[in-house]
C-alpha positions in Angstrom: 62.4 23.9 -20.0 61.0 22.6 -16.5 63.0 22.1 -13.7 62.3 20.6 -10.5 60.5 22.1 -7.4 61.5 22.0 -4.2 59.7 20.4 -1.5 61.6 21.4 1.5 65.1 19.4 0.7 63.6 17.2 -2.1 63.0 18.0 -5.8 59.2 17.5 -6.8 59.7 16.4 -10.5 57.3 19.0 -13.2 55.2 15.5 -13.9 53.9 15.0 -10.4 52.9 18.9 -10.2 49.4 19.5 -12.1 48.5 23.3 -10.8 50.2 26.5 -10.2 49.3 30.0 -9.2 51.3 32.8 -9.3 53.0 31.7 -5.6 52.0 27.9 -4.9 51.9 24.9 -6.7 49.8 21.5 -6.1 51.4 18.1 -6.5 50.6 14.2 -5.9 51.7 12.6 -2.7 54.5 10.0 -2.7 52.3 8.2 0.1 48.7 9.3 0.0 46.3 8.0 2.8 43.2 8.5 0.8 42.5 8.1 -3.1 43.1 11.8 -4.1 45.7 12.6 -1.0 47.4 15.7 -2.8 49.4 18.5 -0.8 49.3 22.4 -2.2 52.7 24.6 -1.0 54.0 27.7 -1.5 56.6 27.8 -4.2 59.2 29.4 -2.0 60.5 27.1 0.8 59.5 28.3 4.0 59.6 26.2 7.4 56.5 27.5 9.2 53.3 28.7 8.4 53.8 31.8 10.3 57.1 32.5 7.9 54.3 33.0 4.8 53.8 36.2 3.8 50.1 37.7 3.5 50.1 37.5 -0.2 51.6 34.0 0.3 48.6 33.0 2.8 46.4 33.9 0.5 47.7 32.5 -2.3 48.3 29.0 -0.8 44.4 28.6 0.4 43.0 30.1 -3.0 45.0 27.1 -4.9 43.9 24.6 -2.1 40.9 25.6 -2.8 40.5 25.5 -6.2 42.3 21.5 -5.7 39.6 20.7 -3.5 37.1 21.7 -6.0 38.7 19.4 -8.3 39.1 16.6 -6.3 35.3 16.7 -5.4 34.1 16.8 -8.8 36.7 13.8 -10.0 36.1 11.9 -7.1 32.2 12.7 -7.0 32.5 13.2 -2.9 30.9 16.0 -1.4 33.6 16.2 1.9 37.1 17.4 2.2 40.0 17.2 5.0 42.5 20.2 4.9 45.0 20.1 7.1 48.6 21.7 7.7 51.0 20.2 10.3 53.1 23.7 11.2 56.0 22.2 13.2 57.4 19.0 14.0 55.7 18.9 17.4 52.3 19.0 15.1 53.6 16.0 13.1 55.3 18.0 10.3 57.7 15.8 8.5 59.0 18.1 5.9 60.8 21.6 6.5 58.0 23.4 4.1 54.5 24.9 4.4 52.2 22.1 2.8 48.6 21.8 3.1 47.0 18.4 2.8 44.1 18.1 0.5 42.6 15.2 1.2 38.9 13.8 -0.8 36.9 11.9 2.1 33.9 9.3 1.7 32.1 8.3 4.7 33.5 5.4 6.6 37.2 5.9 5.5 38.6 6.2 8.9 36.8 5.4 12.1 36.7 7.4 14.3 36.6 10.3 11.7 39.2 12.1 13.3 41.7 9.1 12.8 42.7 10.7 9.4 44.3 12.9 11.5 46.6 9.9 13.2 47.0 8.7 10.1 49.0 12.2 8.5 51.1 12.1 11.9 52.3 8.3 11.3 54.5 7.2 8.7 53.9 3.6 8.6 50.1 3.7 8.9 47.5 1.2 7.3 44.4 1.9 6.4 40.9 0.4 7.3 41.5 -1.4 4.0 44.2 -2.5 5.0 46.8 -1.2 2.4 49.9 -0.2 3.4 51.1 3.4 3.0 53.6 2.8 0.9 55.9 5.1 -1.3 54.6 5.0 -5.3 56.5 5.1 -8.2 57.8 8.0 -10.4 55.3 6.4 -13.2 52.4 6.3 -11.1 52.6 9.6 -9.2 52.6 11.1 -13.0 50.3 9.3 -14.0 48.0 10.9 -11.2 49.1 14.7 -11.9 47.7 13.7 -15.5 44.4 12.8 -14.6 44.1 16.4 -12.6 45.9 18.2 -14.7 43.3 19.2 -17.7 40.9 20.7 -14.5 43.2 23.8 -14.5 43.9 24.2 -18.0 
């Protein structure tokens, strides 16, 4: 039977998770910033990047990498923002190791680098102009089900 994951304090529910290696696990974002806004973690919770064991470390890029190859090909984009936020001073809002994943298209945040300011803020809008807002249980399945069959 599957049980829930922990993402730092919260439980990530086994339908928004759609890969796994042997230490990490990749799951859809409550409030993504970009179509395909994903985050890959280690399954253990651990605070800091610099808490990770080697074998974690390794692990935990392998399976972001492997989502980023996904999210290419379903998104048909050639570019990719991977980013880790190690520390609340660094804008990390959750008490676990997480690596964004993040599909980009040109023009989706000007400056470029504003994808950057966009992870740090909680309340940020895009330059479409849709709020960042929290989705549903329903939809954030519905998401890990579309990704799901690249890693089966």
């Amino acid at each position: 039977m599957s049980t829930d994951r922990l993402f730092g304090p919260w439980p990530i529910a086994p339908s928004e998770i759609f890969a796994t290696s042997e230490l990490s696990f990749a799951f859809v974002n409550l409030k993504p910033i970009v179509p395909g806004h994903v985050l890959v973690s280690p399954k253990a919770v651990v605070p800091r990047f610099t808490g990770l064991s080697s074998a974690q470390v390794a692990d935990l890029w392998s399976l972001a990498q492997r989502v980023g190859s996904m999210l290419e090909a379903h998104y048909n984009v050639e570019s990719l923002a991977l980013a880790i936020q190690d520390g609340p001073e660094a804008g990390q809002s959750v008490p676990h190791v997480h690596v964004h994943v993040l599909p980009r298209v040109k023009g989706d945040f000007e400056p470029n680098d504003a994808v950057y300011d966009a992870l740090d803020a909680g309340d940020v809008k895009r330059n479409l102009d849709e709020e960042r807002v929290a989705r549903t249980a329903a939809e954030m399945a519905a998401e890990a089900a579309l990704y799901r069959p690249y890693f089966a």
